[in-house]
C-alpha positions in Angstrom: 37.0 -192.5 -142.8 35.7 -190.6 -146.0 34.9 -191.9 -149.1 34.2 -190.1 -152.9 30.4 -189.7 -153.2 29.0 -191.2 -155.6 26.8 -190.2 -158.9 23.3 -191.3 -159.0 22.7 -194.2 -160.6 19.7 -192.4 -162.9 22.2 -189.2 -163.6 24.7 -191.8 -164.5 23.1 -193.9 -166.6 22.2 -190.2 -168.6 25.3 -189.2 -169.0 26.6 -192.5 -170.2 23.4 -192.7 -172.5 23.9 -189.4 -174.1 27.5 -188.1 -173.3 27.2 -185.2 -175.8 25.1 -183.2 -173.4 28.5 -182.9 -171.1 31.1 -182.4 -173.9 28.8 -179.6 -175.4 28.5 -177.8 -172.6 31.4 -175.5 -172.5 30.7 -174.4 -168.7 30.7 -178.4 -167.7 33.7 -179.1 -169.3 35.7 -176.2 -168.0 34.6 -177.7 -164.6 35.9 -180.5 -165.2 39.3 -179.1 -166.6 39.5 -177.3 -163.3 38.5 -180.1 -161.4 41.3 -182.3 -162.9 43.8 -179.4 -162.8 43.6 -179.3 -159.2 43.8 -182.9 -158.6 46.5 -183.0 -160.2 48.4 -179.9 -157.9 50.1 -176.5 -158.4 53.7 -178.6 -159.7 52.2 -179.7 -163.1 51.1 -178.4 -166.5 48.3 -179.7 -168.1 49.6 -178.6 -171.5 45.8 -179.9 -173.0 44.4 -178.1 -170.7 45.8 -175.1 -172.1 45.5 -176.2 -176.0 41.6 -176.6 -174.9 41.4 -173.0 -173.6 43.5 -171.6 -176.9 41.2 -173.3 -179.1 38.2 -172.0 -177.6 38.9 -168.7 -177.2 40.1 -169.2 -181.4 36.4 -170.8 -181.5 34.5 -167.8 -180.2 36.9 -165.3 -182.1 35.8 -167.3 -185.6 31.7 -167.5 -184.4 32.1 -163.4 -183.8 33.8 -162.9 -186.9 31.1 -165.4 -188.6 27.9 -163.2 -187.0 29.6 -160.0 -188.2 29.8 -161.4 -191.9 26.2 -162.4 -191.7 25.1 -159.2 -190.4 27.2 -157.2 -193.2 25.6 -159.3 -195.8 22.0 -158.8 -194.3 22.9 -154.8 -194.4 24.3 -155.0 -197.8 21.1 -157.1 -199.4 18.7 -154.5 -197.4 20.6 -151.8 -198.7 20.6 -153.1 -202.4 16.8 -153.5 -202.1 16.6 -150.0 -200.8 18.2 -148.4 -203.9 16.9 -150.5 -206.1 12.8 -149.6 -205.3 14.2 -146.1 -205.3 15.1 -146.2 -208.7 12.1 -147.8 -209.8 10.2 -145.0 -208.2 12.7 -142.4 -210.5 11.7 -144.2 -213.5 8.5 -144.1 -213.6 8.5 -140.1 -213.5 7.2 -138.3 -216.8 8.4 -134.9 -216.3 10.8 -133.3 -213.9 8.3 -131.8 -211.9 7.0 -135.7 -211.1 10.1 -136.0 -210.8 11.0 -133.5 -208.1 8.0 -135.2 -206.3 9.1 -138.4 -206.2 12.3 -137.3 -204.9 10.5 -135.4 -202.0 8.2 -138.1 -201.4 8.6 -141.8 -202.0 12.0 -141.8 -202.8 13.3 -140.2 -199.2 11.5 -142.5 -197.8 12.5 -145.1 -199.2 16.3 -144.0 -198.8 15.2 -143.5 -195.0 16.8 -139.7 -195.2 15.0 -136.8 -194.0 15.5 -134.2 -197.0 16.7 -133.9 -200.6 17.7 -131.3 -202.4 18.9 -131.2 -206.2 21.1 -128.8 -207.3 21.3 -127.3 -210.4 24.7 -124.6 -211.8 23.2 -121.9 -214.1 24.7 -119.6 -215.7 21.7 -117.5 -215.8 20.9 -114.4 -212.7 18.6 -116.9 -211.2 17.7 -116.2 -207.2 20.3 -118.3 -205.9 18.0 -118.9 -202.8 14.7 -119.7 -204.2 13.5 -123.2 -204.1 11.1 -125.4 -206.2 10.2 -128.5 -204.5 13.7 -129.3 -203.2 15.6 -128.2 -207.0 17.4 -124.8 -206.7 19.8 -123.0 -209.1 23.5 -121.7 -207.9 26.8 -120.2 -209.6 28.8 -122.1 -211.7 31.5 -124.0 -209.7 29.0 -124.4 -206.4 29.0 -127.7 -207.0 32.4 -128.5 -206.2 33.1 -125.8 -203.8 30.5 -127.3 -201.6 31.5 -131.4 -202.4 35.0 -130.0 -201.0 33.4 -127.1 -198.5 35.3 -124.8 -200.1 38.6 -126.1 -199.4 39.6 -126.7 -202.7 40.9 -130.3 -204.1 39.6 -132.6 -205.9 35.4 -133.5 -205.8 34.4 -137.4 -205.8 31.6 -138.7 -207.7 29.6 -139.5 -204.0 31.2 -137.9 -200.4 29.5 -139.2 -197.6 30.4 -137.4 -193.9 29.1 -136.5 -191.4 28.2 -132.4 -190.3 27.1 -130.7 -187.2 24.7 -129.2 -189.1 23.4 -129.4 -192.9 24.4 -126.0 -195.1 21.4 -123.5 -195.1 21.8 -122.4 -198.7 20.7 -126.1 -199.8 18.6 -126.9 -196.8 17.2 -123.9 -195.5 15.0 -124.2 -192.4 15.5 -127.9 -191.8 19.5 -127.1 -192.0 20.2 -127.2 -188.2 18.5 -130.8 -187.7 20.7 -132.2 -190.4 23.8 -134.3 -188.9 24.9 -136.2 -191.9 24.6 -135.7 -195.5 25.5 -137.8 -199.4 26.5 -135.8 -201.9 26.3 -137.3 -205.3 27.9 -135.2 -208.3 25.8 -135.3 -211.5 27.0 -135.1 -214.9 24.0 -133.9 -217.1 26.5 -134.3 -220.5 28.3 -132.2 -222.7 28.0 -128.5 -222.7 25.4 -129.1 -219.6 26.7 -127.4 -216.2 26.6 -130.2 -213.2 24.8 -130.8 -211.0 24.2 -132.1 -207.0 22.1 -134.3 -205.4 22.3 -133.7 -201.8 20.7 -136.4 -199.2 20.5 -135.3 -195.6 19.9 -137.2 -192.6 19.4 -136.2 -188.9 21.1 -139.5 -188.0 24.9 -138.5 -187.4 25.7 -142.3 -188.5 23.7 -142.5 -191.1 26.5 -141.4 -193.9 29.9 -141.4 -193.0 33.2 -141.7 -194.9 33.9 -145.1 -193.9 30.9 -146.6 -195.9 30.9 -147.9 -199.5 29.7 -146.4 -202.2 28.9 -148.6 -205.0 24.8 -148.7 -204.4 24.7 -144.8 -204.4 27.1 -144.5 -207.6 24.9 -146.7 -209.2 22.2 -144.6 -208.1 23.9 -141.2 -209.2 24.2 -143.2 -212.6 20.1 -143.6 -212.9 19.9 -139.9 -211.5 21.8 -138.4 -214.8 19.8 -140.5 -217.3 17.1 -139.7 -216.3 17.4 -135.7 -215.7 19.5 -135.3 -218.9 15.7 -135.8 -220.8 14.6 -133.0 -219.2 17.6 -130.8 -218.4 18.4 -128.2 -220.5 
C-alpha cells in the first residue's frame, strides 16, 4: 500500500506564509502545470493551461521589446551628448586653422571616428592632393560625385554607408583602414562652392544607412555657420 508523501510541515507552513514566492517563479509553476496536466491524462485539454503558456510567451515578447526601447533611448541620449560637446568644441574656434585642429583632435574623439577630412570645391588650379590638417581643395562638382560615388543621382544632406575601404583622394594613407564613413554636404551660402565633411571610421558598423540622421544634420547645420566666417 502506497500513500502521497507528504510536504514538510516547515516548507509548508512557507509556502502558505508567503505564496508569492511559488506563483512568481515561472519554472515552479510550469511544474506544476505539468504536474496537473498529467494527472489529468493524455484525453483532456487544459485550455488554461494553454491560455497560461500564450500569455507568457506574449509576456517575454513585451519585456524584450521593453529592454530594446530602453537601450535605444540610452543610445539616442549618449549620442545627443556626443554631438552636442562636439559642437561646443567647434564654437569655441577663432580661426579656421583652430578650427581644423579641433576637428583633428577633440572633436574626432569625441565623435569616436578615426579621421576627418573637410573638403573644400575651388575653382582655382589648387593641388588637388595636397592636404592641410585634414582640409583639402578639389574640382567643382567633387562634392557630389563622391556623396553619390560617381554614379550620378541625387546627393543627400548626410549619407551614411558603409565601404571596404575609405577613398584615397580624401583619406590618403589611412584610406585602407577605413570601413565606414558620414558624409555631410555643406552649404557655405550664396555664390560660395560646397563643401564636404567626411567622417571615417574603421568600425564597419559604425555608420550605416539604416541609422538616423537628425544629430549629424544638426551638426552639418553648426559646421556651415561657423566656416561661412571664415570661408571665402
Amino acid at each position: 500500500m502506497t500513500s502521497t508523501p507528504k510536504i514538510e510541515d516547515a516548507l509548508r507552513a512557507k509556502i502558505i506564509a508567503t505564496p508569492d514566492v511559488i506563483l512568481d517563479d515561472k519554472d515552479v509553476m510550469r511544474a506544476l502545470v505539468a504536474a496537473n496536466e498529467k494527472i489529468m491524462g493524455d484525453n483532456i485539454v487544459d485550455l488554461r493551461g494553454i491560455a497560461m503558456d500564450r500569455l507568457e510567451s506574449r509576456l517575454d515578447r513585451l519585456e524584450d521589446t521593453h529592454r530594446s526601447v530602453i537601450a535605444a533611448a540610452y543610445e539616442n541620449v549618449a549620442g545627443t551628448n556626443q554631438i552636442h560637446r562636439a559642437i561646443l568644441r567647434i564654437l569655441e574656434a577663432d580661426s579656421l586653422t583652430d578650427l581644423l585642429a579641433h576637428l583633428q583632435s577633440d572633436v574626432a574623439e569625441t565623435l569616436r571616428v578615426d579621421a576627418i577630412r573637410l573638403v573644400l570645391e575651388s575653382d582655382q588650379n589648387d593641388d588637388p592632393m595636397a592636404t592641410e590638417n585634414g582640409k583639402m581643395h578639389k574640382a567643382p562638382g567633387y562634392m557630389d560625385a563622391y556623396v553619390t560615388q560617381r554614379r550620378g543621382g541625387i546627393s543627400r544632406q548626410v549619407t551614411l554607408r558603409r565601404v571596404d575601404h575609405g577613398d584615397a583622394d580624401v583619406f590618403g594613407q589611412d584610406a585602407e583602414q577605413i570601413r565606414s564613413e558620414a558624409c555631410l554636404k555643406l552649404d557655405l551660402g550664396a555664390d560660395r562652392l560646397p563643401g564636404l565633411l567626411v567622417l571615417g571610421s574603421k568600425d564597419a558598423e559604425m555608420f550605416g544607412p539604416q541609422q538616423g540622421t537628425d544629430l549629424l544634420v544638426f551638426f552639418t547645420g553648426v559646421m556651415e555657420r561657423v566656416l561661412r566666417r571664415w570661408i571665402t
